[in-house]
N, C-alpha and C positions, 0 to 999 in steps of 0.2 A: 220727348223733351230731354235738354242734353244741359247739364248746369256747368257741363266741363268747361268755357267757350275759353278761358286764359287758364294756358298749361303750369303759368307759374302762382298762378291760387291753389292753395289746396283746399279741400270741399268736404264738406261732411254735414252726412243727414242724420236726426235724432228721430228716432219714436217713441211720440209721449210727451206731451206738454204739462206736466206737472211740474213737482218741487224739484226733482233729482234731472227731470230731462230737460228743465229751460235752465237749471245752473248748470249743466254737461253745455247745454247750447250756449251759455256765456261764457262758461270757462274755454270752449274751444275759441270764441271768438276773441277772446283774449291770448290765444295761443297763435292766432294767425291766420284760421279757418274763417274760411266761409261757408255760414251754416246755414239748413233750412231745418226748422222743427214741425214734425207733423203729428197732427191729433186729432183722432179719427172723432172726438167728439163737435160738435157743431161751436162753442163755446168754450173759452179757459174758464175750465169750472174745479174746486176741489172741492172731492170728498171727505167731511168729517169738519169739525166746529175749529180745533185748535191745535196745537202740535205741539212739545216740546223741543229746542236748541240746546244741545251744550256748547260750551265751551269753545269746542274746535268746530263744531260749524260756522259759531260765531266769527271765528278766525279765516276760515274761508270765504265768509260773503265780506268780510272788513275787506279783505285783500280784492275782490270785485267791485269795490266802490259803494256798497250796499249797507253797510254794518249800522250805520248811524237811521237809517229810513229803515231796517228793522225792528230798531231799537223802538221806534215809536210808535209799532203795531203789537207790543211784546211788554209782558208784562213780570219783571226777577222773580223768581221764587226758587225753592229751595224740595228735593225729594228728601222727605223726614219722611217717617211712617211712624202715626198710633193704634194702638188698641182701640177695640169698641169704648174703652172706656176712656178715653180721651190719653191713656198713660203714652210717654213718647219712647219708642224702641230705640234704646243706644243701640250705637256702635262705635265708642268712643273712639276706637283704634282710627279714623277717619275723618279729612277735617270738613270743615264748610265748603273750599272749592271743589270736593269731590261731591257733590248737591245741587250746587245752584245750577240751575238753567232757564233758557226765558221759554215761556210759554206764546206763544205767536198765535196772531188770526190767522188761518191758514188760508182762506181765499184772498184773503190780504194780501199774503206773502207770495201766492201765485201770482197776483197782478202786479207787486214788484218786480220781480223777476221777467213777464213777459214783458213791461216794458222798456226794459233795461235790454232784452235781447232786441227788439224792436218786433212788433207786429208784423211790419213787411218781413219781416225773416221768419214769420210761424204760418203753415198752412191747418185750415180746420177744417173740420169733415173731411181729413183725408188718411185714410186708414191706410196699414200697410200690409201687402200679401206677399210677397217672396222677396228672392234676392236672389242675383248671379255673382260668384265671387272669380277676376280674371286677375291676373297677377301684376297687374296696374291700378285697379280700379272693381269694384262693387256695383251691378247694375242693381236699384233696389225698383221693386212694381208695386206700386201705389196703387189704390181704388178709384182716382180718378181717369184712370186706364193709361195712363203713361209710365214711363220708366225715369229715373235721375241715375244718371253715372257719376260717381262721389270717387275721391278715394276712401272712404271710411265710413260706417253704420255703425249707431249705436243705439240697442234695442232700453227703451228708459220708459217703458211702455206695463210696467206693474208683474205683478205677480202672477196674474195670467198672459203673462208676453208671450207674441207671435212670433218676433223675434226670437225668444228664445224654446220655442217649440221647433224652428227652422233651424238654428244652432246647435240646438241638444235635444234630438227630438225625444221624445217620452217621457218626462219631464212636466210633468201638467203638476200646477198649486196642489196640494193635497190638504184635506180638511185637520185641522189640530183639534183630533177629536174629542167634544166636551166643554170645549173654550168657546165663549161666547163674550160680547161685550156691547153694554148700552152706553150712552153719551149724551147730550145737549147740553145749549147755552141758554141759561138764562136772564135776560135785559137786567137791567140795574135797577134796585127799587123792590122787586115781586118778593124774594127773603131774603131776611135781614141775616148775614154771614159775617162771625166775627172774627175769620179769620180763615188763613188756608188750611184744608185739613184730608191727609191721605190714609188711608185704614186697613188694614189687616187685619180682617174677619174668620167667622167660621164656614163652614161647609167649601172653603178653599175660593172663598170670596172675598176681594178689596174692589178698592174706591175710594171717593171722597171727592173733593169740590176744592176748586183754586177760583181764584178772583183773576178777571182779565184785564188788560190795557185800559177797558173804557167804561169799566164798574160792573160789567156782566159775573158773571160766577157760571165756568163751566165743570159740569160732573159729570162723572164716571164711576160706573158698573164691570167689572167683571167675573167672571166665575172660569174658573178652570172644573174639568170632570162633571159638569153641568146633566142632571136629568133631564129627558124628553123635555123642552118647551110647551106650556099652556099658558091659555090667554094672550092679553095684549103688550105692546111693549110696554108700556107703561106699569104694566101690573109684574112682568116677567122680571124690571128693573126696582119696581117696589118689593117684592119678594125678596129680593137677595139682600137690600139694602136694610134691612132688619140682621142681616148677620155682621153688619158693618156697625149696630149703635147697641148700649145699652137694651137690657127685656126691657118691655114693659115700657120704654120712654122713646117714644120716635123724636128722630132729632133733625137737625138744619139737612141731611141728605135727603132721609124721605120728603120731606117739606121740597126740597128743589122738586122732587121729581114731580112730585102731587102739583107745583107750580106750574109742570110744563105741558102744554098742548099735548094728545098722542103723537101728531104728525110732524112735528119735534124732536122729537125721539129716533134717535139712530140706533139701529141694532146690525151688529156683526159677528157673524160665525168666524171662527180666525180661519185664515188660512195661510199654509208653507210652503215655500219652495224647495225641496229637496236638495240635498250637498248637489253641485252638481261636478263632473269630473273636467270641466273646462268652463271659462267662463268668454272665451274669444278665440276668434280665427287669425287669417293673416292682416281681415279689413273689417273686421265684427265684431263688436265689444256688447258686454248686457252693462248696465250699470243698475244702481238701486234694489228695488222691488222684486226685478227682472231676474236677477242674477241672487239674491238672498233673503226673500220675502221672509219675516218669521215674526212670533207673538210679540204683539204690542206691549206684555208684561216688563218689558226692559226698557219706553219710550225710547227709542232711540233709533229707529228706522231713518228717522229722517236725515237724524244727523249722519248715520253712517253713509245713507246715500248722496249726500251732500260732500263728506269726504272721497265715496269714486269720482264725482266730477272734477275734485279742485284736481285728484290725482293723474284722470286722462289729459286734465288740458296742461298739466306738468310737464310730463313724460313726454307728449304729442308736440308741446310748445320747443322740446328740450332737443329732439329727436326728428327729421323728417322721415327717418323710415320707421313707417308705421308699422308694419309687422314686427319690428323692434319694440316697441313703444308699446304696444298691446302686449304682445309677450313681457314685456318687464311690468304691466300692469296686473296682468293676472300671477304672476308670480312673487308679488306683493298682494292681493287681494284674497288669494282662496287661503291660505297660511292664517292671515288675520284672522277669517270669519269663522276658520276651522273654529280660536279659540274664542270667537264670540257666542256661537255656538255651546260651547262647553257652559263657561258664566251662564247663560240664558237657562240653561238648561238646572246649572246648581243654585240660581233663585228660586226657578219653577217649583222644584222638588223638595223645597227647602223643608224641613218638619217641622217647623214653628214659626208663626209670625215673625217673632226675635231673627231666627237665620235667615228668613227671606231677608227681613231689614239690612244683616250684615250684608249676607253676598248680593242686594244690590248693589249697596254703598264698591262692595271690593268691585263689581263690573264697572261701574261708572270710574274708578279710580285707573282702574286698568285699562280702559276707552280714553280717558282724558290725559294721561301720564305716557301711554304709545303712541300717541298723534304721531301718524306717519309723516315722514320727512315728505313734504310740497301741500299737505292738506290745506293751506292756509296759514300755515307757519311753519317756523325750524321743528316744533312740539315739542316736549319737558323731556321725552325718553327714544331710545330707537326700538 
């Protein structure tokens, strides 16, 4: 199977029908490209209840026609963090817009996006196993035993990408040992929540519960340096959530969890993708997961993987030589992440609840204030 048939289309295959590879698949097709997106799963399904947006993802889906039909899967709010005991962690130096972000349905947001790429343009149950790179063209081999000759692949395919084990081989996710994290939604009605609330605990545990788009309340567990797990999820998320309230007085978090079915319950071991020393060829790009998977303690996976898209279909829209255009994408991309990275890591480490609070607030200010030049906007800084 040859997708090449008009030499003056240019062609390009995504793997990975999630958030970051059907906005790669829309931004390219806004760039010019005719794309096919492939997902080795049988269904567009996403993993996990909800997501957070900043700012400048926001500014990339406005700019794909999207911004206004996310808005009403999404619900404002704002990253403050309190104490167990309800007190609120300044960081005055910092204002509101470095905060706010929407909280999104996240299969919601998938099914926006696939149908905006269009269904005819996504293949499922079609996974992907190699690739031939010729100085024209990328033959990529598919599981449904054929070949597509593209000019361009983009491996958007997660954290454990095939893609980018062919790329960069040895390179496999590796475990962020000790880091663990529970989640669920719960329907509207089951407790009574008076309001959003996100916590920094003891034993190097936060959480807390936000209100969604449609009156649900999703919460969240995690633990960094986590002991051996025992028991069930339910009990392993009740546990921790005692370091998140007041002794002695369980409060609205435990009460969610205690609300939620076990099989409700999402539990995740984190996992990373290590620096890696290339992130593209002359016809092979990783975007998202693929290329810088790391702890969810910063929210903001998404949005940065939202930003590689608006930035390939920039460069790629701007540039028909693709070896061009990839090279200027990774030369704006690994620099960035070096110093996302960095941030990620002076929350993590933070010695106090108080300095987590700051050096989120300073990451999100420094993510939202560098919006690179094509992300979806001019951005506030270069």
């Amino acid at each position: 199977m040859d997708i090449r048939t008009r030499t003056t289309t240019r062609r390009a295959v995504v793997i990975g029908a999630g958030i970051v590879g059907l906005t790669t698949g829309l931004a390219l097709r806004r760039a010019g490209f005719e794309v096919v997106v492939c997902e080795r799963a049988p269904e567009i399904r996403a993993a996990g209840a909800s997501l957070g947006l900043w700012a400048n993802a926001l500014a990339v889906l406005d700019d794909l026609g999207l911004g206004e039909q996310v808005r009403t899967i999404g619900a404002p709010t704002e990253m403050r963090f309190h104490d167990p005991a309800g007190e609120l962690l300044q960081s005055p130096e910092f204002g509101p817009e470095d905060r706010r972000y929407l909280l999104v349905h996240r299969a919601k947001l998938n099914d926006l996006l696939a149908d905006a790429v269009g269904h005819g343009n996504i293949r499922l149950a079609t996974a992907f196993e190699d690739y031939e790179e010729h100085e024209d063209r990328v033959t990529v081999r598919l599981s449904e035993g054929g070949t597509v000759d593209t000019d361009l692949l983009i491996g958007a395919d997660g954290a454990h990408s095939a893609v980018r084990e062919r790329l960069v081989p040895g390179t496999p996710a590796r475990e962020h040992a000790g880091h663990h994290a529970w989640r669920a939604v719960v329907p509207p009605g089951e407790v009574t929540v008076p309001g959003d609330r996100l916590i920094l605990g003891g034993e190097r545990c936060r959480g807390g519960y936000v209100r969604t788009y449609d009156g649900s309340v999703y919460w969240l567990v995690n633990q960094f340096d986590s002991p051996p797990l025992t028991g069930t999820r339910k009990e392993q998320a009740a546990n921790r959530a005692v370091h998140l309230e007041e002794p002695g007085s369980p409060g609205v978090l435990s009460a969610l969890i205690a609300a939620t079915p076990e099989d409700r319950i999402l539990h995740n071991r984190i996992m990373l993708v290590p620096p890696l020393p290339h992130w593209v060829s002359a016809r092979v790009a990783l975007a998202g997961d693929a290329a810088h998977a790391m702890s969810p303690h910063i929210t903001a996976g998404a949005t940065l993987g939202i930003e590689d898209a608006a930035l390939l279909g920039r460069l790629l829209g701007a540039d028909e030589d693709v070896p061009a255009a990839l090279a200027a994408y990774q030369a704006d991309r690994i620099p960035r992440y070096t110093h996302v990275a960095r941030l990620s890591e002076a929350v993590e480490h933070a010695p106090t609840p108080r300095e987590f609070a700051r050096n989120y607030a300073a990451f999100s200010h420094w993510m939202l204030s560098r919006r690179p030049q094509g992300a979806g906007s001019e951005g506030r800084g270069a």
